[in-house]
C-alpha angles and dihedrals in degrees: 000000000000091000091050095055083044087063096044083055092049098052090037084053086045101052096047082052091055089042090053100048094056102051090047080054096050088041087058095044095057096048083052098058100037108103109240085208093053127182089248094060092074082065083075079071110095103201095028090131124207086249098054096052090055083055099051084043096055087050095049099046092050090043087056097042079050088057092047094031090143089060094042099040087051092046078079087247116182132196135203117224102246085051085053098051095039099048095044085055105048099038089048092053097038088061096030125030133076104218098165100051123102120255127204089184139358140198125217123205137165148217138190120217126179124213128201111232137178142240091281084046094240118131114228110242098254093062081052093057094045094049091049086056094046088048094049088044097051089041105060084045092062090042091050085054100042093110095234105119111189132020089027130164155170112248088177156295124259113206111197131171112239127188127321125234121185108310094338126083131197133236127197115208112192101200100209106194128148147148111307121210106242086218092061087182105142111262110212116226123276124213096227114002099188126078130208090270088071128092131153127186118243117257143333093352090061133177148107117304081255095035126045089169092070110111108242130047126214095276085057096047089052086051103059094035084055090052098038098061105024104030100064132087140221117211107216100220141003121277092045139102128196116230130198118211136159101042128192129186121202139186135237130188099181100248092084106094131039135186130227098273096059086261114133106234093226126060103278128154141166103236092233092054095079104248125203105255098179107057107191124191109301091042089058091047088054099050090043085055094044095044083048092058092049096046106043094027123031109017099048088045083056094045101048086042086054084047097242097123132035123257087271111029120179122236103221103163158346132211101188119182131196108228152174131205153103107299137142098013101320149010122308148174100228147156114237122206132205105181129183118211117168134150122294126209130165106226122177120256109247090048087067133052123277109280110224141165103273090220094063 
C-alpha cells in the first residue's frame, strides 16, 4: 500500500513536471515571435495622424511587393493607373527626395515613359516593377545631368498621366532637383527681398541691366526667391520626416488672373505696349509680391473648388520663364508658371524606407 501511494506520488510529480515544461516552452515561443518594433510603438508619436499612417502604410505594402516582385507578379495583381502612378511617386520620393532641405536654385527636367495595360486598363504588376526601375534609371541619369556640379540634390519627382494611345499610356515625370544651402536653418519670409542694387533683364536674353552676359534673367531671380522661402519645410519635431505625395503640376501663362484695376498679376505685355524690359528693384519686388498672390491665393482656391487639390495643399515649387510669343491672341512679353502643389504628411523615420542620395 505505501509503495503504491509512493507511485502515485511519483506520476502525479512527473506530470506537473511535463505540464510545466510546456507552458515555459510556449511562454518562450510567444516571446520569440512577438516583433520588439511593434505596430503599436508608433502610437509614442504625438502628431502621427491617422492619414498619415495610411500613407506610410501604402508605401510600405508596394516597397515590399517591389522586394518579392516574382511572387507577386505571378499572384496574377493588377493595378489601376491612378494606383501606378500614385504609388511610383510616393515610394521615389519617399527614398529619394529631399523634400525639406533649402534650395538656392533648382532645375526642372522631364521624361516620358509608356505602360502596357489591359482591357480593364489596369497594368499587371510586373509591368509595374519593370517601369519603377525605368523611371529610377532614367532619373538618376537626369540628376546626374542637371549642371549643377556640387551641393546638389533631389527636391522631388512628379509622376502625371499623359495621353493614351491604343493599349499604352503615358506618363510624364517632372524631375525637380536643384543647390541646396549647407545651413539649412528656415528662413521666414521677407516683404520685398530685393534692394535698389538690384536689376535683371527681361526673358531669354537674361542678365543683369550692366551685364547681359550674367546667367539668369528676372523671371529667374523671382523663381528662386519664390522656392527658397516658401518651398521649404520645417519638420515640427525629431524622429520625423516630411513627405510629399500627391503631387500636380499646373500651367500659367500669365493672362489668368487680373486686379482690380484690369492689370494681369503676373508680368504680361503686348509687344507693342512698351514693357519694361529692365526691372530694377522695386519692380522685382512688385512682381515677387504679385506671383506670390497667385501661387499661394488664387490659383490654389480655383484648383481645390475645381477638386484638383485637396482642402490644404501644399505649395512645393515654381519654374517661371520669361517668354515671348505669340498667346492669348497675340503676341506678348510674359512670364510663364509651372507650379507643383501635392499633399504633405510628417511621418516618422523608421515607418518609412531608407532615404538615401540617388547617385550612390
Amino acid at each position: 500500500m505505501f509503495m503504491k501511494r509512493k507511485n502515485i506520488k511519483g506520476v502525479a510529480l512527473l506530470v506537473l513536471l511535463v505540464v510545466g515544461a510546456v507552458v515555459y516552452l510556449a511562454a518562450c515561443k510567444k516571446d520569440i515571435v512577438t516583433p520588439i518594433n511593434n505596430i503599436g510603438q508608433v502610437d509614442d508619436y504625438p502628431g502621427y495622424s491617422d492619414e498619415a499612417k495610411a500613407v506610410a502604410g501604402k508605401i510600405m505594402k508596394f516597397k515590399r511587393q517591389l522586394v518579392d516582385r516574382e511572387n507577386v507578379a505571378r499572384s496574377g495583381l493588377c493595378m489601376p493607373i491612378d494606383s501606378v502612378i500614385w504609388n511610383v511617386e510616393a515610394l521615389f520620393n519617399a527614398e529619394y527626395a529631399f523634400s525639406e532641405r533649402k534650395y538656392i536654385e533648382t532645375v526642372k527636367q522631364n521624361l516620358e515613359f509608356f505602360i502596357d495595360v489591359n482591357e480593364n486598363n489596369e497594368a499587371s504588376f510586373e509591368v509595374v516593377a519593370q517601369l519603377y526601375d525605368e523611371i529610377t534609371d532614367a532619373v538618376r541619369q537626369a540628376y546626374l545631368n542637371d549642371g549643377i556640379n556640387c551641393d546638389k540634390s533631389l527636391m522631388a519627382v512628379v509622376v502625371d498621366q499623359g495621353e493614351w494611345v491604343g493599349d499604352r499610356v503615358e506618363l510624364k515625370v517632372c524631375v525637380v532637383s536643384g543647390k541646396i544651402e549647407q545651413n539649412n536653418s528656415v528662413k521666414n519670409p521677407v516683404s520685398g527681398p530685393f534692394s535698389s542694387r538690384d536689376c535683371w533683364y527681361y526673358g531669354e536674353y537674361g542678365g543683369t541691366c550692366n551685364d547681359p552676359s550674367v546667367f539668369g534673367d528676372a523671371a529667374e531671380i523671382i523663381e528662386d526667391s519664390i522656392n527658397y522661402y516658401y518651398s521649404g519645410t520645417l519638420v515640427p519635431q525629431p524622429g520625423f520626416r516630411n513627405l510629399n505625395f500627391g503631387m500636380f503640376m499646373v500651367a500659367l501663362e500669365g493672362s489668368e488672373y487680373f486686379d482690380e484695376n484690369g492689370d494681369p498679376y503676373l508680368y504680361f505685355y503686348d509687344v507693342n505696349g512698351n514693357p519694361p524690359l529692365y526691372l530694377n528693384g522695386d519692380l522685382l519686388n512688385y512682381y515677387y509680391t504679385r506671383e506670390l498672390e497667385v501661387l499661394l491665393h488664387l490659383l490654389p482656391t480655383d484648383l481645390m473648388e475645381q477638386g484638383m487639390l485637396p482642402m490644404a495643399p501644399t505649395f512645393i515649387e515654381v519654374d517661371i520663364l520669361g517668354l515671348m510669343g505669340f498667346t492669348n491672341g497675340g503676341s506678348y512679353y510674359h512670364h510663364n508658371n509651372y507650379v507643383i502643389y501635392g499633399c504633405k504628411d510628417f511621418i516618422p523615420t523608421q515607418e518609412l524606407p531608407p532615404l538615401r542620395d540617388l547617385l550612390n
